[in-house]
PAZA-747647 format. One record per residue: y, x, z of N, C-alpha, C, O, CB in turn; residue in three letters. Coordinates in Angstrom, 1 decimal, decimal comma. Glycine has a CB too. Example, Ala and Ser with C-alpha at 12.3 -4.5 7.8 and 13.67 -1.06 7.14 Angstrom:
REM PAZA-747647
      nyy      nxx      nzz     cayy     caxx     cazz      cyy      cxx      czz      oyy      oxx      ozz     cbyy     cbxx     cbzz   residu
     -5,7     13,2      7,8     -4,5     12,3      7,8     -3,3     13,2      7,8     -3,3     14,2      8,5     -4,5     11,3      9,0      ALA
     -2,2     12,8      7,1     -1,1     13,7      7,1      0,0     12,9      7,9      1,1     13,4      8,0     -0,6     14,1      5,7      SER
END
This chain:
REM PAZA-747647
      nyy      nxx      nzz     cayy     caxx     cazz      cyy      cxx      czz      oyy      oxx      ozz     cbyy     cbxx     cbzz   residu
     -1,6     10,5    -17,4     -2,1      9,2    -17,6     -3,5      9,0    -17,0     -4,3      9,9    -17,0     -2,2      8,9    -19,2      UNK
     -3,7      7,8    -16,5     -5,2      7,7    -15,8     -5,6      6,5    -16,7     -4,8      5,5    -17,0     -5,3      7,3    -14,0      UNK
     -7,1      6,7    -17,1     -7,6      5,4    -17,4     -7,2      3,8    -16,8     -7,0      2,9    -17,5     -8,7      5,7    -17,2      UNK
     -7,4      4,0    -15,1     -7,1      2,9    -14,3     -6,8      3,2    -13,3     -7,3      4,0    -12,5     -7,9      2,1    -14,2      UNK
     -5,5      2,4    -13,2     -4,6      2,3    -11,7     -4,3      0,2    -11,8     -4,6     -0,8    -12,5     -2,4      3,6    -12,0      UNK
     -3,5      0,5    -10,5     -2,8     -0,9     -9,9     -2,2     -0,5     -9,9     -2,0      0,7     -9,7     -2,9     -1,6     -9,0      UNK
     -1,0     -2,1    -10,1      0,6     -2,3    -10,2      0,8     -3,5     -9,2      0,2     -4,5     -9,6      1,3     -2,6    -11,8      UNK
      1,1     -3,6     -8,7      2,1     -4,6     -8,1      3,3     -5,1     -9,1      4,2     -4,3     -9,4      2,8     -3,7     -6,8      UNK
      3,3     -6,5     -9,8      4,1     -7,2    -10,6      4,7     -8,7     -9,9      4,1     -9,7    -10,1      3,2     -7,5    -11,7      UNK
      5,5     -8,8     -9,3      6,2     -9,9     -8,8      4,9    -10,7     -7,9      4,3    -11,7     -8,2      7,0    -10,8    -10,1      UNK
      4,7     -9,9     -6,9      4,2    -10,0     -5,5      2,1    -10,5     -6,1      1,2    -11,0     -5,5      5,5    -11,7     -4,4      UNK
      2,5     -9,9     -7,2      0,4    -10,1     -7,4      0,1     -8,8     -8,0      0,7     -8,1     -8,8     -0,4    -11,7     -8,9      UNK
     -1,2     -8,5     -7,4     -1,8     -7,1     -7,6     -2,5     -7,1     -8,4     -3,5     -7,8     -8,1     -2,4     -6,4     -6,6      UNK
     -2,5     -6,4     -9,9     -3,3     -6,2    -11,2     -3,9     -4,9    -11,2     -3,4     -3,9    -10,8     -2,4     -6,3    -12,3      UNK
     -5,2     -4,9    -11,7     -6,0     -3,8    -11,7     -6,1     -3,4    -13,6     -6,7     -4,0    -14,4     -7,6     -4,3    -10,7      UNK
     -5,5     -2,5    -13,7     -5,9     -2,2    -15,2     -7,0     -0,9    -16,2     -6,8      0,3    -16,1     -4,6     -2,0    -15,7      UNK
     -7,6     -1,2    -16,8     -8,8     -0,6    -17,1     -8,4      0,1    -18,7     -8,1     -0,6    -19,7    -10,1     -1,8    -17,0      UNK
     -8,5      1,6    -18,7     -8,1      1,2    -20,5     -9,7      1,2    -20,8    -10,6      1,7    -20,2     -7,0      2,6    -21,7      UNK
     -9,7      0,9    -21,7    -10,9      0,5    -22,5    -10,9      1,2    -24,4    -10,1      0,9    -25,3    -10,9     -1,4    -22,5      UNK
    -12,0      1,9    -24,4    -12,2      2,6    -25,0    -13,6      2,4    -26,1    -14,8      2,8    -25,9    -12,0      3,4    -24,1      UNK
    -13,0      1,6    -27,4    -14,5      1,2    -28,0    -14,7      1,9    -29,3    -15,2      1,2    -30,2    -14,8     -0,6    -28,2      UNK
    -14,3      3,5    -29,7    -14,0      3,9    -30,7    -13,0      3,0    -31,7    -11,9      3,4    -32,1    -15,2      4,2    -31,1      UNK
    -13,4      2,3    -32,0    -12,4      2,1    -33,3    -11,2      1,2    -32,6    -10,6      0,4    -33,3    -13,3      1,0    -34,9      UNK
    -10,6      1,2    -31,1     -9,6      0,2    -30,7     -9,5      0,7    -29,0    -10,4      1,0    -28,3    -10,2     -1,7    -31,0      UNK
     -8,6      0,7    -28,8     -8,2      0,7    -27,4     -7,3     -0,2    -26,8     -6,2     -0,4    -27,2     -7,8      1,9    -27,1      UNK
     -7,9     -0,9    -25,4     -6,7     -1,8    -25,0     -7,6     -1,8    -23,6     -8,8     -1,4    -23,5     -6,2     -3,5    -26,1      UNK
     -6,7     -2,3    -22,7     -6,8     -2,8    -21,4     -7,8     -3,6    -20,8     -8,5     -4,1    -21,7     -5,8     -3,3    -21,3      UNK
     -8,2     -3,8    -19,6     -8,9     -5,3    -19,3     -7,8     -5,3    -18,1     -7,7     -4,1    -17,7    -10,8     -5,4    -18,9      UNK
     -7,2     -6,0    -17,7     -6,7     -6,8    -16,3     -7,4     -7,6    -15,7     -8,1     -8,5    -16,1     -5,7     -7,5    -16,5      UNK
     -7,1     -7,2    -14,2     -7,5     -8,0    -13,3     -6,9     -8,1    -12,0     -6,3     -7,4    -11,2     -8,5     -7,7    -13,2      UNK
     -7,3     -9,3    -11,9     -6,3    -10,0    -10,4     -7,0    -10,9    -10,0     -7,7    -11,6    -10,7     -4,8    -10,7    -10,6      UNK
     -6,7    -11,0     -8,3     -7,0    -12,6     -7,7     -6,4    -13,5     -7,7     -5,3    -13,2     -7,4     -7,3    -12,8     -6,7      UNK
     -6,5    -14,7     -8,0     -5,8    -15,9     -7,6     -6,5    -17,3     -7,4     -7,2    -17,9     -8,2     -4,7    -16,0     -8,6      UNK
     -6,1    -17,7     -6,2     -6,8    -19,2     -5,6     -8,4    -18,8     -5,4     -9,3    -19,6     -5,8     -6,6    -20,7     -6,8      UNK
     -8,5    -17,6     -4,9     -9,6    -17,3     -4,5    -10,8    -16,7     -5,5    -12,0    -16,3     -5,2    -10,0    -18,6     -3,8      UNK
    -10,3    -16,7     -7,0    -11,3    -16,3     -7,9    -10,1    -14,7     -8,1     -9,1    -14,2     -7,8    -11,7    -17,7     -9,3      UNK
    -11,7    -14,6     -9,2    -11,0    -13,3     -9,5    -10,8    -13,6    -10,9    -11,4    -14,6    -11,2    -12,0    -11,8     -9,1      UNK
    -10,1    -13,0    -12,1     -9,4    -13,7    -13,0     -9,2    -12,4    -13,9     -8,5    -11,5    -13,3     -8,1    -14,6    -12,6      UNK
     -9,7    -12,2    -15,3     -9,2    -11,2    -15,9     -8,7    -12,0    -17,2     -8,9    -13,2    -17,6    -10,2     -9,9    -16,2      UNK
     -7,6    -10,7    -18,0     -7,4    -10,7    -19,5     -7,4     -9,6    -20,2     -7,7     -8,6    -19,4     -6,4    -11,2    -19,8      UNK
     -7,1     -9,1    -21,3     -6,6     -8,2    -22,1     -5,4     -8,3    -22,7     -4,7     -9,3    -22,9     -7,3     -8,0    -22,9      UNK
     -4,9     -6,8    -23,1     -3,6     -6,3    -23,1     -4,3     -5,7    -24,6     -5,5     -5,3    -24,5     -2,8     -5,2    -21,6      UNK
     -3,8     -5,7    -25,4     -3,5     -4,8    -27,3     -2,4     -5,1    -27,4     -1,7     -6,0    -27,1     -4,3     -5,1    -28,9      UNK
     -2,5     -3,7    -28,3     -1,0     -3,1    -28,7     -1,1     -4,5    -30,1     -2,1     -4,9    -30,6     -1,0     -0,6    -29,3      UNK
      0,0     -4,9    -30,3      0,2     -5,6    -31,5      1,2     -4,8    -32,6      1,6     -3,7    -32,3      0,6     -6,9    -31,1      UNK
      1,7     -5,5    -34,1      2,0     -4,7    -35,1      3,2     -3,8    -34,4      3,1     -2,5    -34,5      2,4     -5,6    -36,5      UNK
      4,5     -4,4    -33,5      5,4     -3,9    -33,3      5,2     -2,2    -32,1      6,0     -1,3    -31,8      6,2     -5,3    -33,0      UNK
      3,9     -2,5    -31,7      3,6     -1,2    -30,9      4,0     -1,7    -29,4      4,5     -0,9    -28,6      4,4      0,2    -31,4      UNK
      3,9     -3,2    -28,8      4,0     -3,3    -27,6      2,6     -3,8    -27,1      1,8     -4,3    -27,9      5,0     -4,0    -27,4      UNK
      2,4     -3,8    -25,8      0,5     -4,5    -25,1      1,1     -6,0    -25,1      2,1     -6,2    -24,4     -0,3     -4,0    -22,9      UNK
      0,6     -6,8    -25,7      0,6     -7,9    -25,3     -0,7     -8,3    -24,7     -1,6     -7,6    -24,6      1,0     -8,7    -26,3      UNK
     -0,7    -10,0    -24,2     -1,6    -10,6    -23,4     -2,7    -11,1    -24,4     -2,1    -11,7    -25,2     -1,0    -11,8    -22,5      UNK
     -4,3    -11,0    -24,7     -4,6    -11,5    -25,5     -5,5    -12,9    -25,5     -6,6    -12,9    -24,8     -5,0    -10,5    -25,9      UNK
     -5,3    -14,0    -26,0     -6,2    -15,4    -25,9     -7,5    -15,0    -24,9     -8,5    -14,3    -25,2     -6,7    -16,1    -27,6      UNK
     -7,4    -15,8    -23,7     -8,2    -15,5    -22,8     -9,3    -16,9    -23,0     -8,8    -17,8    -23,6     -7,5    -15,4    -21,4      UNK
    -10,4    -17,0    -22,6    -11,4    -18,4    -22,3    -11,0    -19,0    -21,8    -10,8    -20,1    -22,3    -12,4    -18,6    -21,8      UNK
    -10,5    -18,8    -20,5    -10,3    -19,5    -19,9     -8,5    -19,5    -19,8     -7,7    -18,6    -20,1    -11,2    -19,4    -18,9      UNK
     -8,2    -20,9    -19,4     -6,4    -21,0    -19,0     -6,0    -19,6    -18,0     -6,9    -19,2    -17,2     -5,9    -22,9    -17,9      UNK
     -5,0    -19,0    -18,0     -4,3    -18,2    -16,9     -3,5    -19,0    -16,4     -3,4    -20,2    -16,8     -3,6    -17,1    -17,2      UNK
     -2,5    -18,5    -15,3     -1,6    -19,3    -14,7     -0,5    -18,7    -15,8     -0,4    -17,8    -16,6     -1,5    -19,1    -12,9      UNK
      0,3    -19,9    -15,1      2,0    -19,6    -16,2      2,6    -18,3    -15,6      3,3    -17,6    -16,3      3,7    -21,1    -15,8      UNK
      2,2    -17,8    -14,3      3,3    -16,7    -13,9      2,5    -15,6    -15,0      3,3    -15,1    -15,7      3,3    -16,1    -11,8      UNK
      1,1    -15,2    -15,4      0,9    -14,2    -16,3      2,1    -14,1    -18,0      2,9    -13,3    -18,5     -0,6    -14,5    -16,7      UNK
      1,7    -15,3    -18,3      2,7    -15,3    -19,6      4,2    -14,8    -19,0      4,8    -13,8    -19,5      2,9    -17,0    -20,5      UNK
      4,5    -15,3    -18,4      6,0    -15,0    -17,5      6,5    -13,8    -17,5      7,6    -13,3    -18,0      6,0    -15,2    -15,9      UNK
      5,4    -13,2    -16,9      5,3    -11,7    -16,5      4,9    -11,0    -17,5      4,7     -9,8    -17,1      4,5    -11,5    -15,4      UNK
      4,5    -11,4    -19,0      4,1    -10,2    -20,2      4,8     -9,1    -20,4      4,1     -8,0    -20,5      4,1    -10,6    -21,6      UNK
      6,1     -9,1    -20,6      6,8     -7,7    -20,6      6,5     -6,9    -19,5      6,6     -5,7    -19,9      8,4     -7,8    -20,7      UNK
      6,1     -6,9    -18,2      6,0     -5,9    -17,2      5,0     -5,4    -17,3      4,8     -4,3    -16,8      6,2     -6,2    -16,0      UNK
      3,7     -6,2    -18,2      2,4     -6,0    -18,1      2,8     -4,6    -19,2      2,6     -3,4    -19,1      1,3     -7,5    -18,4      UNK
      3,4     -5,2    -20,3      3,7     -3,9    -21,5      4,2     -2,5    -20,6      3,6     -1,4    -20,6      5,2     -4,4    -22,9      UNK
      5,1     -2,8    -19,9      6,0     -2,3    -19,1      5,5     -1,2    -17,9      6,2     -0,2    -17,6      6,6     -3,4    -18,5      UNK
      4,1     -1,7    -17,3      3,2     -0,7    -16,6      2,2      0,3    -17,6      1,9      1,4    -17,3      2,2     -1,6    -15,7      UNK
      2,0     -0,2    -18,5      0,9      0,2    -19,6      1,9      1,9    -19,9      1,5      3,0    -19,5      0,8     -1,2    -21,5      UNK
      2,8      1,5    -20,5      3,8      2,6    -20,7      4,1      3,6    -19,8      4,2      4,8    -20,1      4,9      2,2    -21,0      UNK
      4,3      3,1    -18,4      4,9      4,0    -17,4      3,4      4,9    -17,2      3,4      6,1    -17,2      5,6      3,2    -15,9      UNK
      2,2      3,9    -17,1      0,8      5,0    -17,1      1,2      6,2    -18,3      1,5      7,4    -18,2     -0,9      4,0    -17,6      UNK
      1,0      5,3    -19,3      0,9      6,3    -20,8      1,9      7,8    -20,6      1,7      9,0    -20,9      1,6      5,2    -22,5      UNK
      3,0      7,0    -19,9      4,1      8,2    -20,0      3,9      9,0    -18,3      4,7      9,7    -17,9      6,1      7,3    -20,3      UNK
      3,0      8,8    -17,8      3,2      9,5    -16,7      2,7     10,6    -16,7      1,4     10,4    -16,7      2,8      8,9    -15,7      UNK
      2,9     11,9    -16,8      3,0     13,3    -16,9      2,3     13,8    -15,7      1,3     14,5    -15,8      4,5     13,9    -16,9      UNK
      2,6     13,5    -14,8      1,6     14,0    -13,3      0,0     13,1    -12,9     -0,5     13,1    -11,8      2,8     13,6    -11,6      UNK
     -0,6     12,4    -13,9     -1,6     12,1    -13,6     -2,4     12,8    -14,3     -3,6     12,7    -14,2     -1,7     11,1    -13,7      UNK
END
């Protein structure tokens, strides 16, 4: 498992960070789009999947779209044995 890698998710490149504040651990994401650079967070919720968490500002629709892959990379890190 590495703290932070990139995924490639339906042709946009996310940078993910785990984040580590003693009492909670979850993600920061990040990506470009329309020229800015744009983050959110990923926590685990009750059922034990990362969901997207209420950002300040709007995201685009393709993030919500794309929430399960975002869970979906989190895991393949967590479960990756050769990092």
């Amino acid at each position: 498992m590495s703290d932070s890698f990139e995924k490639t998710i339906n042709g946009h490149k996310y940078f993910f960070q785990l984040i580590n504040t003693g009492n909670e651990s979850y993600y920061n994401v990040s990506f470009d789009y329309n020229d800015k650079h744009e983050t959110f967070e990923l926590k685990k919720d009750a059922a034990g999947h990362w969901r997207i968490q209420t950002s300040p500002l709007p995201l685009p629709r393709f993030i919500n779209n794309d929430s399960m892959d975002f869970n979906d990379a989190v895991e393949e890190n967590i479960n990756d044995a050769s990092s």
